[in-house]
C-alpha positions as CSV (number, residue, x, y, z in Angstrom):
1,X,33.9,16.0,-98.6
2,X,37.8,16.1,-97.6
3,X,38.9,14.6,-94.4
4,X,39.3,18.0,-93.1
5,X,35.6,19.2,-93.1
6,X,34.2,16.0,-92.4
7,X,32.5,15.8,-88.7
8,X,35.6,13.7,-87.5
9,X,37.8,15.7,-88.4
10,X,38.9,15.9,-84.4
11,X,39.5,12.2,-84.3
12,X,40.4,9.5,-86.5
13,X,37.3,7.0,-86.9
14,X,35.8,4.0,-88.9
15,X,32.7,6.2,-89.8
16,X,35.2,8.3,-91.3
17,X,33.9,8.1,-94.8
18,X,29.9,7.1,-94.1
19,X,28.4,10.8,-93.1
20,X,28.2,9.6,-89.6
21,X,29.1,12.4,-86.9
22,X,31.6,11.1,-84.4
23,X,32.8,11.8,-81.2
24,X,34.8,14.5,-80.7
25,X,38.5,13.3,-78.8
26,X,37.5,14.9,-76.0
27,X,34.3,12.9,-75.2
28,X,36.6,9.7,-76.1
29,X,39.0,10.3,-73.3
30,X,36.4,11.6,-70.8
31,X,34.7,7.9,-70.6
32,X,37.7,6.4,-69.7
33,X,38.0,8.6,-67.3
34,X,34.8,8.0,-66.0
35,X,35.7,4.8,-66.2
36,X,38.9,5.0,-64.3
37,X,37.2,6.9,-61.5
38,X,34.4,4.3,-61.5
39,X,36.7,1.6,-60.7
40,X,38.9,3.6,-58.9
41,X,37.6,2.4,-55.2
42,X,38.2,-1.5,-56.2
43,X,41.5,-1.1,-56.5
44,X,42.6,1.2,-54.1
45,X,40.4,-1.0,-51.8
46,X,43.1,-3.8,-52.3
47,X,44.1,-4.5,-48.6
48,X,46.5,-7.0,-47.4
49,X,45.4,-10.5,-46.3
50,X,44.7,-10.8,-42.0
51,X,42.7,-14.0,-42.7
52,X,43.1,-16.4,-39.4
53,X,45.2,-13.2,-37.9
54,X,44.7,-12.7,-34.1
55,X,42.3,-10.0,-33.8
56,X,43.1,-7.8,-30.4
57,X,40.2,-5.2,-29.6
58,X,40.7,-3.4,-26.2
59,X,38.0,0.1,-26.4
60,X,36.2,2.6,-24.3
61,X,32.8,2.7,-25.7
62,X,30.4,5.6,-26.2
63,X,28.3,4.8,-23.2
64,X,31.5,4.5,-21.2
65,X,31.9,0.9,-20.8
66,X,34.8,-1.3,-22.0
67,X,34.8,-4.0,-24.6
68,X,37.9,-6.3,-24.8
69,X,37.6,-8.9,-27.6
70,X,39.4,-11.4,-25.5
71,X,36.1,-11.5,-23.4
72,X,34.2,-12.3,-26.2
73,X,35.5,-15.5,-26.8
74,X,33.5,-18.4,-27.6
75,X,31.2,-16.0,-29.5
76,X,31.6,-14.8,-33.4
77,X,31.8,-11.2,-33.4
78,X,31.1,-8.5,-36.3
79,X,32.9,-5.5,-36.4
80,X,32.2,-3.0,-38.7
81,X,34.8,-0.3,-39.2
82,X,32.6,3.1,-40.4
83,X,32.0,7.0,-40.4
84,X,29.2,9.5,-40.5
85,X,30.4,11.4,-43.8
86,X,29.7,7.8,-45.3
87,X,26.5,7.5,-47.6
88,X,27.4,3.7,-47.9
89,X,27.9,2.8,-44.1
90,X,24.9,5.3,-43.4
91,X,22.9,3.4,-44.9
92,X,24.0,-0.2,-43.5
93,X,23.7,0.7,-40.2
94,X,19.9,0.4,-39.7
95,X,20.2,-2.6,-41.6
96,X,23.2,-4.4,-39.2
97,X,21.0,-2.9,-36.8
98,X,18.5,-5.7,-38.1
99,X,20.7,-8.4,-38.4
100,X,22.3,-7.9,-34.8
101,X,18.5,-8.1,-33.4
102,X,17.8,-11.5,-35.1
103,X,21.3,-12.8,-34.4
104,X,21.9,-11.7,-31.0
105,X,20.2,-14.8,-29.3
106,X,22.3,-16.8,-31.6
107,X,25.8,-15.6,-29.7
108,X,26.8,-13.2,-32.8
109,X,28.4,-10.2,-31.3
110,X,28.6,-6.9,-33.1
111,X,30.4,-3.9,-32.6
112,X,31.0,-0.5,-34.3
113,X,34.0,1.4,-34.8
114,X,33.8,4.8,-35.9
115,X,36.0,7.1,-38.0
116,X,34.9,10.1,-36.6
117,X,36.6,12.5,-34.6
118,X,33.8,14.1,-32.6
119,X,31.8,11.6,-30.2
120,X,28.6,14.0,-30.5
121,X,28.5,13.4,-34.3
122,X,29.2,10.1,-33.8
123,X,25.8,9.4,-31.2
124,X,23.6,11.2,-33.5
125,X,24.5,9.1,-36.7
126,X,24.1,6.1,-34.3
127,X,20.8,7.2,-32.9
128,X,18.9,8.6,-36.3
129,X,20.3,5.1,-37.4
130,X,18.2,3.2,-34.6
131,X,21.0,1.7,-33.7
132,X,21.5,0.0,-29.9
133,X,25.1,-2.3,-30.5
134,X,28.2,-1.2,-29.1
135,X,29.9,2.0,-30.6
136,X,33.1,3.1,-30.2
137,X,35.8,5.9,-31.4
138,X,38.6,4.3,-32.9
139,X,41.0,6.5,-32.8
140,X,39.9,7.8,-29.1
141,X,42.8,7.8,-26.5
142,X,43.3,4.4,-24.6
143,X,41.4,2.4,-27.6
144,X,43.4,0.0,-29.2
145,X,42.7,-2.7,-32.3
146,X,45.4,-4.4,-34.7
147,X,43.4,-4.6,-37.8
148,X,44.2,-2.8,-40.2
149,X,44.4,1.2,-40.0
150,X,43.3,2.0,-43.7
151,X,40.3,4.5,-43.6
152,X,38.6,2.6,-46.7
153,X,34.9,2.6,-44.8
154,X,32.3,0.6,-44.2
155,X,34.9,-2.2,-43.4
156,X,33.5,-5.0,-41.8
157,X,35.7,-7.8,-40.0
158,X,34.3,-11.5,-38.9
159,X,36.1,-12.4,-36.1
160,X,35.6,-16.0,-35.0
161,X,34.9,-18.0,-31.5
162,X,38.8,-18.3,-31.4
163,X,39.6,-14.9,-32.0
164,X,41.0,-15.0,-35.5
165,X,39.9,-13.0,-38.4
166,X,37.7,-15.3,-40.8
167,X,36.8,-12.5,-43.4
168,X,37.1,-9.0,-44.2
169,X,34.7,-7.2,-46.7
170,X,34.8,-3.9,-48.1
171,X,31.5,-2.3,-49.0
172,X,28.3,-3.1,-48.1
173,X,27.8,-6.3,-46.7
174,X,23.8,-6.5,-44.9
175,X,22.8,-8.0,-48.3
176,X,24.9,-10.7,-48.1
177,X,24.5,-12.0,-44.6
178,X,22.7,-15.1,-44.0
């Protein structure tokens, strides 16, 4: 059968000759960008380094009450940088929600920072979540944090007893806390 009738005609491959049917260039160039898209996340999640950076929280809270990091000191505190459009940090939250209840008595302090613009959308996600640790708007007027502003989510920060930054994790993270 000449090369032009044979099934890879389309693309150039080792079964060229064996009566095998091969893919088509198309299909070839759609994995990789499957691929691409696939890993697409870890590598745009590349942040810059703010380990043993002095983490400075001042908020308003939902329920109306402030939280100042500075006030926190002598405690290791979570913070967990989320949104209600996202499927991830949806579904972590009943699980930090777990975590926060069996850590509590041991000093850990843990506080949410949402995304959202809308404070209503914000208390429902918290409440179908179960959720009873402070929440706050990030970007609501008068709240103020220097970690860093990129709206990769969930984010979580561990802030130390001292007030530095120990780690920051992108992506889920319940699974992996002791």
């Amino acid at each position: 059968m000449p090369a032009s009738q044979s099934p890879c005609a389309l693309q150039p491959c080792l079964q060229a000759n064996t009566g095998a049917a091969c893919r088509p260039a198309w299909k070839n160039w759609t994995r990789w960008l499957f691929l691409a898209l696939l890993c697409a996340p870890i590598f745009a999640a590349e942040l810059p380094d703010e380990t043993g950076k002095k983490a400075e929280i001042q908020l308003t809270l939902l329920n109306g009450d402030r939280f100042d990091l500075q006030q926190q000191r002598g405690h290791p505190v979570l913070v967990m940088i989320w949104a209600s459009w996202c499927p991830i940090c949806l579904g972590e939250l009943p699980q930090l929600q777990q975590y926060y209840q069996r850590q509590q008595a041991n000093g850990l302090r843990l506080i949410g920072l949402s995304l959202d613009d809308n404070d209503t959308v914000i208390r429902e996600a918290a409440q179908k979540a179960g959720i009873s640790f402070p929440i706050a708007r990030r970007n609501a007027p008068g709240n103020y944090d220097n970690l860093d502003k990129t709206q990769v989510t969930p984010l979580f920060y561990l802030i130390g007893s001292d007030g530095k930054v120990r780690w920051r994790r992108i992506g889920a993270v319940s699974n992996r806390l002791p």
